[in-house]
C-alpha positions in Angstrom: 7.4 7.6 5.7 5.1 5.1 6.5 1.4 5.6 4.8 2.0 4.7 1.7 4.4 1.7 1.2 4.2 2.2 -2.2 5.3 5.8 -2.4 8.7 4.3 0.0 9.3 1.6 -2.6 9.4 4.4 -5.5 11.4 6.7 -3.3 14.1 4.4 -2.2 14.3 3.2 -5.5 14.8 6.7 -6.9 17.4 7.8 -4.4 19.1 4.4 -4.0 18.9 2.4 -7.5 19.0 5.8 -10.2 21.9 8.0 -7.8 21.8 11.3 -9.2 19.6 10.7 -12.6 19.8 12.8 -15.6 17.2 15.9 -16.4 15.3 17.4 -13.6 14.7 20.4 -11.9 17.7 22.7 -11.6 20.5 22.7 -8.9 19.1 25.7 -7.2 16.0 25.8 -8.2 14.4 26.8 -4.9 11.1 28.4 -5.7 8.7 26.0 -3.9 10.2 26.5 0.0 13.5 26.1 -0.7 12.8 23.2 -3.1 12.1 22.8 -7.3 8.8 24.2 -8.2 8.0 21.2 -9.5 8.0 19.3 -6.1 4.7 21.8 -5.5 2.9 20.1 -8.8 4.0 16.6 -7.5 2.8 17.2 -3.8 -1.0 18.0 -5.3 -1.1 15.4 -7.8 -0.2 12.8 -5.1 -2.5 14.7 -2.2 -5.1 14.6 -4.8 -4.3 10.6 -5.9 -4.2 9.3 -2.0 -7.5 11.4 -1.6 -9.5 9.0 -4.0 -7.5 6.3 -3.3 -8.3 6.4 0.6 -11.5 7.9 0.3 -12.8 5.2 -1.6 -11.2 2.6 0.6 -12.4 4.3 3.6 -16.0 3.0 2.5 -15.6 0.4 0.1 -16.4 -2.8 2.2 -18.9 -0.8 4.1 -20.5 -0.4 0.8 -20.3 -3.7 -0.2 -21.8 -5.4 3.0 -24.2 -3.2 3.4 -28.2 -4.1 2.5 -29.3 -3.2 -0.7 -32.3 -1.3 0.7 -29.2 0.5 1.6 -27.9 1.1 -1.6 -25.4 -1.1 -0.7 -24.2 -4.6 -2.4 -25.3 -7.1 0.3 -22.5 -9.0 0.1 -21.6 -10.9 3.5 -17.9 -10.5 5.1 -16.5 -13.4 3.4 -17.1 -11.9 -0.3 -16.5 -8.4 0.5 -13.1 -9.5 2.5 -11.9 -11.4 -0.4 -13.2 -8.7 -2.8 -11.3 -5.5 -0.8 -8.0 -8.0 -0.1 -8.1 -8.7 -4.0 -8.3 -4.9 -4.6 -5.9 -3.4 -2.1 -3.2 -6.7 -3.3 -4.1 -5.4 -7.1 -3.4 -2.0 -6.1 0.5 -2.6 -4.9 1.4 -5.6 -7.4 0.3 -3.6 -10.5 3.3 -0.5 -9.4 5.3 -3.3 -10.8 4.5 -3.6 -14.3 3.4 0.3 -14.0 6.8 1.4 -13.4 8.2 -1.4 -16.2 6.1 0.3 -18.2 7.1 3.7 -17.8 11.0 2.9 -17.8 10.3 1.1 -21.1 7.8 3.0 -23.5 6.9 6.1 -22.8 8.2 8.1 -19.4 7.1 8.6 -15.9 5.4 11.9 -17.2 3.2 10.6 -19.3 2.4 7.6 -16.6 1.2 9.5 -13.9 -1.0 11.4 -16.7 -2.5 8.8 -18.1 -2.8 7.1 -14.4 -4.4 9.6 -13.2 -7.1 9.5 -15.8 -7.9 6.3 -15.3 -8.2 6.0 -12.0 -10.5 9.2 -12.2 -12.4 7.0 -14.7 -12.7 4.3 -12.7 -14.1 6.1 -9.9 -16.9 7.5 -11.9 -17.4 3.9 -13.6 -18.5 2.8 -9.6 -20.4 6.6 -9.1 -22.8 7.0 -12.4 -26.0 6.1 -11.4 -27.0 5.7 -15.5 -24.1 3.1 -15.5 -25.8 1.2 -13.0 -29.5 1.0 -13.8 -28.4 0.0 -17.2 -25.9 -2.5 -16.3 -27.1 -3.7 -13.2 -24.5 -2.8 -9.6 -21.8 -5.4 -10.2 -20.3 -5.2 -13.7 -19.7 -1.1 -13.1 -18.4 -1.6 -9.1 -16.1 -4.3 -11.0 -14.8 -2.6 -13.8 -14.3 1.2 -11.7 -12.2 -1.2 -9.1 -9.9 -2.9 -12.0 -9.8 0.5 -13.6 -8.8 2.2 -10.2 -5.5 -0.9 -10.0 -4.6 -0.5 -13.4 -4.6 3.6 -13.0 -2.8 3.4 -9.5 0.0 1.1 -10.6 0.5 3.8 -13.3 0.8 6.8 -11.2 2.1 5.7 -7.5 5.5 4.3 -8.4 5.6 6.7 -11.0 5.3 10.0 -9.3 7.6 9.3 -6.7 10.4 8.5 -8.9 10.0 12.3 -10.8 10.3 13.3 -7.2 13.9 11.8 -7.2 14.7 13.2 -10.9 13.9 17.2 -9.7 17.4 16.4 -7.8 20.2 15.8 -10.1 22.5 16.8 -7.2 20.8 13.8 -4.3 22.0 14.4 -0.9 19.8 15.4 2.2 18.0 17.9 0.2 16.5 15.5 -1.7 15.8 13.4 1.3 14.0 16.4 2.5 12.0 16.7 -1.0 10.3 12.9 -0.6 9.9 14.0 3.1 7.3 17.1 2.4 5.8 15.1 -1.0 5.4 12.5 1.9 3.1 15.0 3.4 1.0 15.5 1.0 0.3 11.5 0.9 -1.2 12.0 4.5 -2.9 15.2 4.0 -4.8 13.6 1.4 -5.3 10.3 3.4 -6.5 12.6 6.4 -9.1 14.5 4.3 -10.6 11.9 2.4 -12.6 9.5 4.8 -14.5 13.3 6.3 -15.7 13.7 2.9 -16.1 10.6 1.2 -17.7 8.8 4.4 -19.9 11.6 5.1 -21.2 11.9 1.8 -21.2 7.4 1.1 -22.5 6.9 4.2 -25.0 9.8 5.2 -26.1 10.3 1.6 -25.3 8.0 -1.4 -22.8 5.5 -1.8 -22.2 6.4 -5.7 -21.9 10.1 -4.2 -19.0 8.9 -2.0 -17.3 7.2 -5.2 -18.2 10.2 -6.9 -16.2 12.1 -4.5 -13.2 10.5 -4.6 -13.1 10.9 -8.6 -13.5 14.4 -8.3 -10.7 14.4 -6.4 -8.5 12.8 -8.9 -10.2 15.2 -11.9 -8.4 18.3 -9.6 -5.0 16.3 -9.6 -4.9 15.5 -13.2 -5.8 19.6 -13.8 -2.9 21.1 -11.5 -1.0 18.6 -12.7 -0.8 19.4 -16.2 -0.9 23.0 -15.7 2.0 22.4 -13.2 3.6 20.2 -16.2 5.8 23.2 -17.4 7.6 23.4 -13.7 9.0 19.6 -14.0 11.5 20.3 -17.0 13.0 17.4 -17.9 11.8 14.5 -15.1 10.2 11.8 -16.8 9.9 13.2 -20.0 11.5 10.3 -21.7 12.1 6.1 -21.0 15.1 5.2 -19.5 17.8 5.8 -22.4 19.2 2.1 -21.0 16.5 0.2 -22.4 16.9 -0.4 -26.3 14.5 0.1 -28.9 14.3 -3.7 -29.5 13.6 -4.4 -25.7 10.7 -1.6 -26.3 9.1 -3.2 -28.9 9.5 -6.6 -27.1 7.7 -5.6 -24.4 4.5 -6.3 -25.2 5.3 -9.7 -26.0 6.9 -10.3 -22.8 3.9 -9.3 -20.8 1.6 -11.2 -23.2 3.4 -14.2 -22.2 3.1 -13.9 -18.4 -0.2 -13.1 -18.3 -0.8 -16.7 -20.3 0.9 -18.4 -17.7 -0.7 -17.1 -15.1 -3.5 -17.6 -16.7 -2.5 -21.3 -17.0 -1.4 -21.4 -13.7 -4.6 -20.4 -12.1 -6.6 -22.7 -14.7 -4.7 -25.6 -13.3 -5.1 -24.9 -9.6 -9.2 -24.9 -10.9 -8.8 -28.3 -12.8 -7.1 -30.0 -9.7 -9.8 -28.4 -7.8 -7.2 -26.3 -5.2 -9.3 -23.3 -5.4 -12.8 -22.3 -7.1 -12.4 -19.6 -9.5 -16.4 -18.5 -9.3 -16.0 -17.2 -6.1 -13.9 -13.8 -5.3 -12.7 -16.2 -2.3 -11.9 -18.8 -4.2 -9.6 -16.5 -6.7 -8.0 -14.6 -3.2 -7.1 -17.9 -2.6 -5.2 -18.4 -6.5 -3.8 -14.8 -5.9 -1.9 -15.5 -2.5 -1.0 -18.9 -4.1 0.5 -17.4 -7.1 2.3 -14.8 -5.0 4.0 -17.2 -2.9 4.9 -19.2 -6.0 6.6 -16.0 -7.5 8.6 -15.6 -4.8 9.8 -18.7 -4.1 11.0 -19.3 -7.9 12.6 -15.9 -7.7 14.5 -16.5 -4.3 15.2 -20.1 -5.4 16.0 -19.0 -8.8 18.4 -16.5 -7.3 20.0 -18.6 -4.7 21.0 -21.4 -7.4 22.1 -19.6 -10.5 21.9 -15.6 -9.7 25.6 -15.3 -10.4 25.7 -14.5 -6.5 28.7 -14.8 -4.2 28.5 -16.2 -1.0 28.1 -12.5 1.2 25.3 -11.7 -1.2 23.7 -15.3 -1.1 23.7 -14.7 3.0 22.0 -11.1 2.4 19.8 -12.5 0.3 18.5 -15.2 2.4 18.0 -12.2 5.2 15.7 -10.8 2.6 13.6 -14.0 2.2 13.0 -14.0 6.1 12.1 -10.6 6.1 9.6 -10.7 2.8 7.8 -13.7 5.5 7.7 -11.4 7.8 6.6 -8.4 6.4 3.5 -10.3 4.8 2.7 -11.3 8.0 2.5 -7.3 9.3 0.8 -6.2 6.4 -2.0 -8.7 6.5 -2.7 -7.6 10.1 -2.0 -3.9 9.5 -4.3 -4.0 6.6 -6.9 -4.9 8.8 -7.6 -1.0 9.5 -10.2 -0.9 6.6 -11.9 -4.1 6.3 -12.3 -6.1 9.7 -11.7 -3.2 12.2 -13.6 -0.6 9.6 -16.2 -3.4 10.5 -15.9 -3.2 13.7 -16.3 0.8 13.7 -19.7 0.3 12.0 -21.4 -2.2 13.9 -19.8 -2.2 17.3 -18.9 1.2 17.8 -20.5 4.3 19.9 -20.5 6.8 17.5 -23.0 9.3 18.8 -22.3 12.5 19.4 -24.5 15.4 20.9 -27.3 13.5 19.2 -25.6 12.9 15.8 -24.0 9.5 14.2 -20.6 10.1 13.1 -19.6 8.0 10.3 -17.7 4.5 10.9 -15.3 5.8 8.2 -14.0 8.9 9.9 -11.9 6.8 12.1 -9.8 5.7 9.1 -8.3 9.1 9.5 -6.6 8.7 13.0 -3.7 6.7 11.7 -2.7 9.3 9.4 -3.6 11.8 12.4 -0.7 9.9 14.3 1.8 9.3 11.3 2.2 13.5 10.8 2.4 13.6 14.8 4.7 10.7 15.1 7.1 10.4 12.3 9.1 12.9 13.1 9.3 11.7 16.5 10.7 8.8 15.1 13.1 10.2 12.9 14.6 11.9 15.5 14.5 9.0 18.1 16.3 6.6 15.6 19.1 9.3 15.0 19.4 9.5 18.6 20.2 6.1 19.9 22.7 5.8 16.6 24.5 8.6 18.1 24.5 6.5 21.3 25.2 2.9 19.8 22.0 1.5 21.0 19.8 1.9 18.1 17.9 -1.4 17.2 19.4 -3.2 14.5 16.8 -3.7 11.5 16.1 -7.1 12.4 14.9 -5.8 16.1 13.0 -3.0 14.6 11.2 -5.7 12.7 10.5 -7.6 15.7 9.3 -4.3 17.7 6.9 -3.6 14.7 4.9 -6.8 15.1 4.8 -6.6 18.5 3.3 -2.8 18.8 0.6 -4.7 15.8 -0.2 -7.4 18.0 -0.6 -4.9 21.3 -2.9 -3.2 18.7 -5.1 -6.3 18.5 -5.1 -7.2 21.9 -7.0 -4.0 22.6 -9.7 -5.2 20.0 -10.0 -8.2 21.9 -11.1 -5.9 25.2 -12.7 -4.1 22.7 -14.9 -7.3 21.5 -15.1 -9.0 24.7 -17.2 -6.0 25.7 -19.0 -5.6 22.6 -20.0 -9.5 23.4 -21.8 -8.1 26.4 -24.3 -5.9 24.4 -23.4 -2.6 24.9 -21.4 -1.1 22.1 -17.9 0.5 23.0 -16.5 3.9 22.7 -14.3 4.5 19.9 -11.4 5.4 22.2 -10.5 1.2 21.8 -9.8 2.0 18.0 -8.1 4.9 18.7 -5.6 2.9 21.0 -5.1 -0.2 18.5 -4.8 2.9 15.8 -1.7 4.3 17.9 0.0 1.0 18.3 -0.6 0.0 14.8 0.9 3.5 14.0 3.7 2.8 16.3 4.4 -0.8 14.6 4.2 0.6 11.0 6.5 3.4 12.0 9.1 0.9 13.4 8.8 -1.2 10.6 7.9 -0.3 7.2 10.7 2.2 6.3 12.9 0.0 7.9 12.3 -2.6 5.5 12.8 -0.7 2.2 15.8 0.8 3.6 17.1 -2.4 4.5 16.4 -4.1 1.0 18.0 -1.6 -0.4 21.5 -2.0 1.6 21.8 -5.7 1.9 20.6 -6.2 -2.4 23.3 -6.7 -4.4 23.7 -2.9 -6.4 22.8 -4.5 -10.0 19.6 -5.8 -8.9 18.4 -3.4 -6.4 15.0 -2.3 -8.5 13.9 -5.9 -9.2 14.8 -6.9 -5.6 12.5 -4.2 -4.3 9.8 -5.4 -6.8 10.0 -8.5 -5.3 9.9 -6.7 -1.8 6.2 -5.1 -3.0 5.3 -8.4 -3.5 5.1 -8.9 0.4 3.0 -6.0 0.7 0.7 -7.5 -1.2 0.6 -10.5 -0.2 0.2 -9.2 3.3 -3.4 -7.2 1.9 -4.5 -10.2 0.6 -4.0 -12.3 3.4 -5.9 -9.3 5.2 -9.2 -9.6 3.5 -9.1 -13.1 3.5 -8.8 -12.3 7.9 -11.4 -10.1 7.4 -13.9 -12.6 5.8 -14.0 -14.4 9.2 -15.7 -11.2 10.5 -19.1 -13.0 10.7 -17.8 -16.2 11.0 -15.8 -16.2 14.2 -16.6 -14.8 17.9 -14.9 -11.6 17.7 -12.3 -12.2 20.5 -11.2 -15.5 18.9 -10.4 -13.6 15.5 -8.4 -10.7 16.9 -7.0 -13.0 19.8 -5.5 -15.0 16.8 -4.4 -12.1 14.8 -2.9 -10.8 18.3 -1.2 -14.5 19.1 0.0 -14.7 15.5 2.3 -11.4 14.9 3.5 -11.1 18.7 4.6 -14.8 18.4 6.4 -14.0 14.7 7.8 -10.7 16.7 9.3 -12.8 19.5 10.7 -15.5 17.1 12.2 -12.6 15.1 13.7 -11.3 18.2 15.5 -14.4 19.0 16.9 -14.9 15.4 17.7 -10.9 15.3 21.6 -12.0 16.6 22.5 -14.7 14.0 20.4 -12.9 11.0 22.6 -9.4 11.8 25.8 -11.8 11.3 24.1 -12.9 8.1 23.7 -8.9 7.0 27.7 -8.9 6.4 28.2 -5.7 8.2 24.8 -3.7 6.8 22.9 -2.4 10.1 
C-alpha cells in the first residue's frame, strides 16, 4: 500500500490504534467477494475521490505555468512550485484536524459526506467559466484549491477508518479488506490523468477541473445510496470523547489557528519570510512544520511521562520523521518538476499525434498494482529465511531506489541540454525506481510507527508521522521552483546526491538504531 500515504496512516490507525472497534458490518457478512457489502460502497467513493484528486494534480502546475493565451495562469516555476507544494502539504496536514473532527462531533459517516461535497465544490469553483470572467482566474483557482484541502482532510482519513470498523472481528481478513479498498485508490489514480489531461490539456483547462469534480459528484451519489450497506461504521463520534470536550472543541482550534497566525506574523515582522509571495508563505509553512515537531518530540522527550525503552523508540521515530521528509520531497517531485519535464522536454509524438505530458502520471500507479504484490510476497519471504531488511534498512533502500530514479533524469537532462528532446522511456525508468523506493519504504514507516509508539499515544504519534509527509511535499515544490532557475542536470544531480547520501548515512546508523527499537523489527 503505497499510493496514497494518507489512506496507510488511516488504515494503520484503524487496525492498530481502535483493535476490533464497535458497530460495523457483520461477522460474516460476505456479500461483496467474500467481504462486507459495505467495503463495495467505500472502494467507489475512494476510486471516485483519488480520481479528482489525481486528475487535478495530474495538470495543476501545467495549468498554472502555462501562457494565458493558453488559458493557462502564466505563472513561472517558482510560484507555481510553491503554489502546488502548498496545496499537496495542505492536502495531508488537514487529515489531521479532519479525523479530530470526525472522532469529536459528528462521525466518520457524515465526514466523508460532507468531504466529499466539498471537494466536488471546489473543483467546480476552479471549472465555471461564469466564476471566472466575473472574478477574474485567481480568486476562484484559490478558493476551489483551499476548498479541495479542507474537503480531502475530511474524507481521506476518514474513509479508511470505516474500512477498519466493517471488521469487528480484525485479523487477516481485514488486512485483506484495506488491501482491495487499496485498489480502488490506484484504479482511480490510473484513470484520472487519461481523462483529465486529455480533456485540460487538448481542450480546456476549466474542462479538465471540470472533470475531476464530476468525478467526485458520482462518488458522493454511490456513496449515499451505498449508505444503507455500512450499518453502524461511523455513524456516531467516538463514545470516549465527552460532551464537554465536544463543545470545547471549537475553542481549542480557534486558539491554534491564532497562534499560527501569530507565529507566521512574527516570522513577517522579523522579515524571515515574505508573506505576499506563495514562496515566501512555502517558506512559513515548512518553518512552522519543523517547529511543530520539534516542540512535540522535545515536549515528549522531557515530560511525556515516557520510560526510558519508550524514550529510545521515540528518538528512532524523530530520525525517521527526517528521513521520510527527505523521500517525500523527492518523491513528490513526480507532478511538479518531472510533470515539467514531461511537458517541455519530452517526445511525446505518436503516429503523428501529441500525447499529453500528464498521461505519464499514470505509470507509477501502473507499477504499484504490478509491484505490490511482488513485494508483499518478497518481504514474507526473506522473514521466513531471517534475512529480511530490518525497517531501518528498508528505509535506507527506499532512498536509494529515489535517488537511482533521479540519476536517470540527469541522463535524461544532459540529453535534453543537447537539443533534441528524449523519449519518455527516461520517465518511465525514474517512475520504476521511484515505485521501487516508495514500495520499500512508505508502508514500512507507518507500520513501524505503529510498533515502536508507546500504545496510549499511537493516533497522535501517527499524526505527527503525517506531518513528514507533508513536510516532504512542501519541500518538493519549493525543488520544483528551481525548474527554470537551475541547469537541469545540476537540479536532479542534487536531488540524486541528496537522498542516496541520507540512504547511505541511514544504512550505517541502521545497526545501532535497530538496538535503539528495543526488540521491534
Amino acid at each position: 500500500m503505497t499510493k496514497d500515504p494518507t489512506s496507510e496512516f488511516a488504515s494503520a490507525s484503524a487496525a492498530t490504534v481502535a483493535g476490533a472497534p464497535s458497530g460495523g458490518g457483520a461477522p460474516q457478512d460476505t456479500a461483496f467477494f467474500g467481504h462486507p457489502r459495505g467495503l463495495a460502497t467505500l472502494f467507489f467513493t475512494e476510486m471516485w475521490e483519488r480520481f479528482s484528486y489525481y486528475g487535478m494534480r495530474a495538470i495543476l502546475i501545467l495549468f498554472m505555468t502555462a501562457a494565458v493565451v493558453d488559458g493557462g495562469l502564466g505563472m513561472d516555476a517558482q510560484t507555481a512550485g510553491a503554489i502546488y507544494g502548498l496545496y499537496t502539504a495542505g492536502v495531508y496536514l488537514f487529515a489531521l484536524p479532519g479525523g479530530w473532527v470526525a472522532d469529536r462531533l459528528f462521525g466518520q459517516r457524515r465526514a466523508v459526506l460532507w468531504g466529499g461535497i466539498i471537494i466536488a465544490l471546489g473543483h467546480f469553483t476552479m471549472a465555471v467559466p461564469a466564476l471566472t470572467l466575473a472574478l477574474g482566474e485567481l480568486p476562484p483557482f484559490y478558493m476551489g484549491l483551499s476548498l479541495i484541502v479542507l474537503g480531502t482532510g475530511l474524507l481521506k482519513p476518514n474513509i479508511s477508518t470505516m474500512v477498519g470498523e466493517l471488521y469487528p472481528e480484525g485479523g487477516a481478513r481485514r488486512d485483506a479488506g484495506f488491501s482491495i479498498f487499496y485498489m480502488g485508490i490506484n484504479i482511480g489514480a490510473f484513470a484520472a490523468p487519461l481523462i483529465t489531461g486529455y480533456l485540460g490539456e487538448k481542450v480546456n483547462w476549466h474542462l479538465g477541473f471540470g472533470a475531476a469534480g464530476v468525478g467526485m459528484v458520482l462518488g458522493v451519489i454511490q456513496y449515499m445510496h451505498g449508505d444503507r450497506h455500512l450499518g453502524e461504521a461511523g455513524l456516531k463520534p467516538n463514545a470516549a470523547y465527552s460532551d464537554a470536550t465536544a463543545r470545547s472543541s471549537p475553542l481549542i482550534g480557534v486558539g491554534l489557528v491564532s497562534v499560527l497566525a501569530l507565529f507566521m506574523l512574527m516570522l513577517q515582522a522579523f522579515g524571515v519570510v515574505d508573506l505576499t509571495t506563495a514562496v515566501g508563505v512555502a517558506g512559513a509553512g515548512g518553518i512552522i512544520i519543523v517547529s511543530l515537531a520539534l516542540f512535540y518530540f522535545g515536549y515528549m522527550f522531557v515530560a511525556g511521562g515516557l520510560d526510558a525503552v519508550e524514550k529510545k523508540r521515540l528518538g528512532v521515530i524523530a530520525v525517521l520523521f527526517v528521513f521520510s521528509a527527505l523521500f517525500w520531497s523527492g518523491f513528490e517531485q513526480a507532478g511538479s518538476s518531472l510533470n515539467l519535464f514531461a511537458e517541455r522536454l519530452t517526445e511525446r509524438v505518436i503516429l503523428g499525434w501529441e500525447m499529453p505530458a500528464s498521461w505519464l502520471q499514470s505509470v507509477n500507479s501502473i507499477f504499484i498494482i504490478a509491484l505490490a504484490p511482488v513485494f508483499a510476497w518478497l518481504w514474507v519471504w526473506l522473514s521466513r529465511r531471517k534475512a529480511e531488511p530490518s525497517s531501518p534498512a528498508k528505509f535506507a533502500l527506499g532512498l536509494v531506489f529515489l535517488g537511482l530514479g533521479f540519476l536517470v533524469m540527469v541522463g535524461a537532462s544532459v540529453r535534453s541540454e543537447a537539443g533534441a528532446q528524449v523519449l519518455p522511456t527516461w520517465l518511465i525508468l525514474t517512475y520504476l525506481f521511484h515505485t521501487i523506493g516508495e514500495l520499500c519504504l512508505s508502508p514500512v514507516g507507518l507500520s513501524t510507527v505503529t510498533k515502536l509508539a508507546p500504545h496510549r499515544m499511537v493516533g497522535q504519534m501517527m499524526g505527527v508521522w503525517f506531518m513528514s509527509i507533508s513536510l516532504g511535499n512542501l519541500m518538493a515544490g519549493q525543488v520544483a521552483g528551481q525548474f527554470e532557475r537551475l541547469p537541469l542536470p545540476q537540479l536532479f544531480g542534487a536531488v540524486a546526491a541528496t537522498v542516496i547520501l541520507s540512504g547511505i548515512v541511514l544504512a550505517v546508523l541502521a545497526k545501532p538504531i535497530r538496538k535503539l527499537m528495543s526488540g521491534v523489527h
